[in-house]
C-alpha positions, 0 to 999 in steps of 0.5 A, spaced: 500 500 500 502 507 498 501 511 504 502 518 502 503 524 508 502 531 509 507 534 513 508 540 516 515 541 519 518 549 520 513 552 516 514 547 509 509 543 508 510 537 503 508 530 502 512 524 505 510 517 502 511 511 504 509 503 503 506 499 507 502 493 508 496 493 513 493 489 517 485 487 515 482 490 523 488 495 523 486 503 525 488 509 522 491 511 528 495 503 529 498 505 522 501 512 524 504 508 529 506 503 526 510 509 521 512 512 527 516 506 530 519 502 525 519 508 519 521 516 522 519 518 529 519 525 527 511 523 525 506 528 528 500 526 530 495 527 536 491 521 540 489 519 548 483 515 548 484 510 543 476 509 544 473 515 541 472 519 546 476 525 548 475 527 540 482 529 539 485 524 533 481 528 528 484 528 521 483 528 514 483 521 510 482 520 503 479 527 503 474 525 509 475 527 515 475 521 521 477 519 528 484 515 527 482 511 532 476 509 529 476 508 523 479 501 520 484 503 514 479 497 510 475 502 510 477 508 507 484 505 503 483 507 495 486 503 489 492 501 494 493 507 496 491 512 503 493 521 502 493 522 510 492 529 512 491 534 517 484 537 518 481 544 513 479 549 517 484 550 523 491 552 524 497 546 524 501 546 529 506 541 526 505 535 521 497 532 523 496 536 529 491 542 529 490 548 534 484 545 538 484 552 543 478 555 538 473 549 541 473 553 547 473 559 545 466 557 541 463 554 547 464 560 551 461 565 546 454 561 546 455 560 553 454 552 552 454 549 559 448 548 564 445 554 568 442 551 575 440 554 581 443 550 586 438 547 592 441 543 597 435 540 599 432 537 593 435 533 587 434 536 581 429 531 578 428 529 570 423 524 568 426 520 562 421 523 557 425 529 557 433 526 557 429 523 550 428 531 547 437 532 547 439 525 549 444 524 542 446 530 542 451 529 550 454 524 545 459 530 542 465 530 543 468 536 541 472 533 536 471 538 531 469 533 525 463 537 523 467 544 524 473 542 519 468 540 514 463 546 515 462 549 509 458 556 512 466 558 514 468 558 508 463 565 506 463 566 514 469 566 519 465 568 524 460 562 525 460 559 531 460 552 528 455 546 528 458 543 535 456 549 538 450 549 535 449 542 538 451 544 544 446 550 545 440 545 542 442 540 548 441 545 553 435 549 551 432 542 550 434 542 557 428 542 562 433 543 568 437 548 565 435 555 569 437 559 563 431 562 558 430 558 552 429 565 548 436 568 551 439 562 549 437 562 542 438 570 542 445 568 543 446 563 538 444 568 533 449 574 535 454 567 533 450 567 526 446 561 527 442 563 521 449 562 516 448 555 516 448 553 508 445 545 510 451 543 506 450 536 511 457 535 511 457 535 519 452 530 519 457 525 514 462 526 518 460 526 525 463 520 529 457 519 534 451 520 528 449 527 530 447 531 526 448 538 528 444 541 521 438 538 523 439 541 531 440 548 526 434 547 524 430 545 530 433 551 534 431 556 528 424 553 528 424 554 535 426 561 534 421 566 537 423 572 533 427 570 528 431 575 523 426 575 517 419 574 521 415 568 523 415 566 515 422 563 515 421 558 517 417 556 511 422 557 506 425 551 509 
């Protein structure tokens, strides 16, 4: 197999290629070890869990990205050949490794944690029923998948970006949560909730199946005031 891999080494970016054969259950994470260990320990590239859950492995494989430590080389390998790179959308630090510091910074501008009033002497009860409303949307791991493949960033650098939409969804669908629903969405508009193309690129990606589009749209339906007048909604 031709494994091709774009560096990025003291600001020069080049592709390094090397040929190996893989193991029919191998990940993609398990192959850049093996490069690492056997072929060049210069090889940079980010993973902790091994168990996608801390998100951090996100990379572009064949175009498409993907959670190294999820996705088998089987999977994704084209006419005997892998192109492994690091994700778009994000500044590159050094080979496969992105800076990962604007995750945080987009969940701070829409305020996407849980709000409560705290009481010592009653538990903050919720019946099953209303887990079901934003169940799938706490298995984000905010490992940016969705955000390197949004389109909308292309034309708005400014977009929050469909994990912090998602996230804003989780919490307004939310019934223990204290903070108003209206300012919750009011917030999720000054961070261009309505900028959303419908490219539906995050959903492909998204290892847990989320789709962040369709939370989009349920946020923007739930919208009491939104940008064009109660008719918008209706053009969708």
């Amino acid at each position: 197999m031709k494994l091709n891999i774009k560096r990025f080494i003291n600001n020069k970016t080049f592709f390094e290629e090397f040929n190996v054969d893989f193991k029919e259950d191998e990940t993609i994470l398990e192959l850049l070890e093996r490069i690492r260990d056997n072929k060049d320990r210069s090889l940079t590239y980010r993973s902790f869990c091994r168990s996608s859950i801390c998100g951090t492995c996100a990379i572009k494989v064949n175009d498409k990205t993907v959670l190294a430590c999820k996705t088998k080389v089987k999977d994704l390998i084209q006419n005997d050949e892998l192109i492994i790179e690091p994700v778009d959308r994000a500044k590159i630090i050094k080979d496969l490794v992105v800076d990962h510091s604007f995750i945080e910074d987009k969940i701070k501008k829409v305020k996407g944690w849980f709000v409560d009033e705290i009481n010592e002497k009653e538990e903050n009860i919720q019946m099953p029923d209303e887990l079901k409303k934003y169940d799938k949307q706490t298995d984000c791991i905010l490992c940016g998948a969705c955000y390197f493949e949004c389109e909308a960033l292309d034309f708005e650098k400014n977009f929050a970006g469909p994990f912090a939409f998602t996230k804003v969804f989780r919490f307004v669908f939310d019934s223990r949560d204290k903070m108003d629903d209206q300012e919750r969405i009011e917030i999720a508009k000054e961070n261009l909730l309505y900028n959303c193309i419908s490219c539906q690129k995050c959903a492909m990606v998204c290892p847990k199946n989320i789709s962040s589009v369709m939370d989009i749209k349920m946020l923007q339906n739930f919208d009491k005031n939104p940008p064009f007048g109660d008719n918008f909604n209706n053009f969708f």
